[in-house]
C-alpha positions in Angstrom: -9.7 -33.4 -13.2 -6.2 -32.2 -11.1 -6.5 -30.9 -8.2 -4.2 -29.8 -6.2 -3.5 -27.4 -2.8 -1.9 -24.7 -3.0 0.0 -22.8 0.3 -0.5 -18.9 0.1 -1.4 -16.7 2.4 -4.2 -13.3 2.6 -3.4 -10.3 0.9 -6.5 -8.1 2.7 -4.5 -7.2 6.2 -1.5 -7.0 8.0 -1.3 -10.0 9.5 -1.1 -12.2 6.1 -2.7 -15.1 7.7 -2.1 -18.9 5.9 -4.1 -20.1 3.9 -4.4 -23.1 1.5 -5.9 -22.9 -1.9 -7.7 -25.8 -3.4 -7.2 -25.3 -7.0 -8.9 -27.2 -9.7 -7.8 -27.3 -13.4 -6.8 -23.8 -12.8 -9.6 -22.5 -11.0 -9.6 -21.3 -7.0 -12.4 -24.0 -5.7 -12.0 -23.4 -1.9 -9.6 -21.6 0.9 -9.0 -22.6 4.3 -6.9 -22.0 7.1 -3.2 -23.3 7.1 -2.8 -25.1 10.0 1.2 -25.4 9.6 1.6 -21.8 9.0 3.9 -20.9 11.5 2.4 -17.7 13.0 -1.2 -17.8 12.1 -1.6 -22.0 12.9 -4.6 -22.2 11.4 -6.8 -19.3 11.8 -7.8 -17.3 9.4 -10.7 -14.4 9.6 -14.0 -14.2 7.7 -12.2 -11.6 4.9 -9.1 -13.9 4.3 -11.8 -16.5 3.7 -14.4 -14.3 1.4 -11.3 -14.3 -0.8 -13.1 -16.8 -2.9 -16.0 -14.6 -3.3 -13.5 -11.7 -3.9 -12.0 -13.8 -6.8 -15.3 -14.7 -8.3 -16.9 -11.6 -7.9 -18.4 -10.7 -11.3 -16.8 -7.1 -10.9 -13.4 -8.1 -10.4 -10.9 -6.1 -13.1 -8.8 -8.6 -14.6 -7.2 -6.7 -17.6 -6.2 -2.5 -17.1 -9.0 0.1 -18.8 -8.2 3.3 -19.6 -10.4 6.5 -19.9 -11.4 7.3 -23.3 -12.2 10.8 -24.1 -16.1 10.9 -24.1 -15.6 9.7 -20.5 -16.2 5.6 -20.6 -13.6 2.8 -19.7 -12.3 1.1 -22.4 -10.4 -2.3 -22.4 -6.2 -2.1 -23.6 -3.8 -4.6 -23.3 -1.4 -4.6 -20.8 1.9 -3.3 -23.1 -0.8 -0.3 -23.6 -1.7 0.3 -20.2 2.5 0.3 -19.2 3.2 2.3 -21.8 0.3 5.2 -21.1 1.4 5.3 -17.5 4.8 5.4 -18.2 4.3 8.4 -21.0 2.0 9.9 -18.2 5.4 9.8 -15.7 7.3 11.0 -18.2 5.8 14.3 -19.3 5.0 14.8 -15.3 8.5 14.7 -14.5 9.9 16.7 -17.1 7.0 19.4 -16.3 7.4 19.8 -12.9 10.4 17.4 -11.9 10.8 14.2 -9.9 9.5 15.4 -6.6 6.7 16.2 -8.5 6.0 12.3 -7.7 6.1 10.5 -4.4 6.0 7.3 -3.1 3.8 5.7 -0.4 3.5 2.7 1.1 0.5 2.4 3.2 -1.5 -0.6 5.1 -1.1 -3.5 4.1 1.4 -3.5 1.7 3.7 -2.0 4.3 3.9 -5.2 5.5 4.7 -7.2 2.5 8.1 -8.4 2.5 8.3 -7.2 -1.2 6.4 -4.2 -1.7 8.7 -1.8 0.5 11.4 -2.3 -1.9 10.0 -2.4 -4.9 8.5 0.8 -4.4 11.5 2.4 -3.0 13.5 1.2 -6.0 10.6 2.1 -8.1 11.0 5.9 -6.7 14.5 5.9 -6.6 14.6 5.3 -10.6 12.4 8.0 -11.1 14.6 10.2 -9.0 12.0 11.5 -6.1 12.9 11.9 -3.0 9.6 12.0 -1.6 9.0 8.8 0.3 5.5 8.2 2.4 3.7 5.9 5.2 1.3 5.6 6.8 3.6 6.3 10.2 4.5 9.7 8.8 0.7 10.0 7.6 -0.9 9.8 10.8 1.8 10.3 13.2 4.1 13.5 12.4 1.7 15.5 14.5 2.9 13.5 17.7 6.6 14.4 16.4 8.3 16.9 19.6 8.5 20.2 18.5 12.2 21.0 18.0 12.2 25.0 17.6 9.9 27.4 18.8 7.8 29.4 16.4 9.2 33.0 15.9 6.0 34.5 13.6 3.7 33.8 16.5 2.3 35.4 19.4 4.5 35.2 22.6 1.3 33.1 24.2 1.8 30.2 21.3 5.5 30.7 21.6 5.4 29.1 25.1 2.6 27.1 24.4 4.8 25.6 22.1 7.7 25.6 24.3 5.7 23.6 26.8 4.7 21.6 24.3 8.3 20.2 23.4 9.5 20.2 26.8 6.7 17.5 27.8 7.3 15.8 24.2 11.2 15.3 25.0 10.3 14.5 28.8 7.9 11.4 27.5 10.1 10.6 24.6 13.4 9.9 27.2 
């Protein structure tokens, strides 16, 4: 039987804590915490750890299903499962165009060193220019106001005026 350890790291959050993967004639055995990663040092939280359980679970999708039309999931091979999504993208975007489509990159993959641009790239070949995160998500209401409202009353108008002054005073 070979065993061997494998370095990796969790995929659940944004800190991407070490881990090492025992591995077993090609079969995750155990994770633990890397103690030489260089950030996390050796801690790892009880998710990173349940990956085993994740990787077991009986549930897990291993292979792509697609919706058949008297509603159930039915197995396809991958070259199927590309192909119907990319068929899907196709007629979408010459429908409606390519900002029919957007990208958005979202906890945690924001964080992956890979995932960023990938799907930028991935967006840019389909030609939208509609790019998402989770910072322009949650955040673009905390964004100063930077002209007044005109089709308002004149009460929201300088609520809105006050509003932006005391955004550009906090943002200075």
């Amino acid at each position: 039987m070979s065993e061997r350890e494998v370095r990796t790291f969790c995929r659940v959050c944004e800190p991407a804590c070490g881990l090492v993967a025992t591995v077993s004639e090609g079969r995750l055995e155990k994770l633990l915490p890397d103690r030489e990663h260089p950030v996390t040092r050796g801690f790892a939280c009880n998710k990173g750890l349940a990956g085993i359980e994740i990787h077991r679970d009986p549930d897990r999708l291993d292979f792509p299903l697609r919706r058949a039309v008297d509603g159930r999931a039915e197995r396809v091979s991958w070259d199927g499962a590309i192909d119907g999504v990319a068929g899907a993208l196709r007629a979408l975007i010459a429908e409606h165009g390519p900002n029919a489509l957007a990208m958005y990159v979202g906890n945690p993959s924001a964080f992956n060193t890979l995932a960023g641009p990938a799907i930028g790239a991935f967006g840019a070949q389909l030609g939208t220019k509609r790019n998402f995160s989770s910072g322009t998500r949650a955040r673009s209401t905390r964004f100063p106001i930077l002209r007044t409202p005109t089709s308002c009353s004149s009460s929201a108008r300088t609520r809105a005026s006050r509003t932006a002054a005391s955004s550009r005073s906090r943002i200075r």
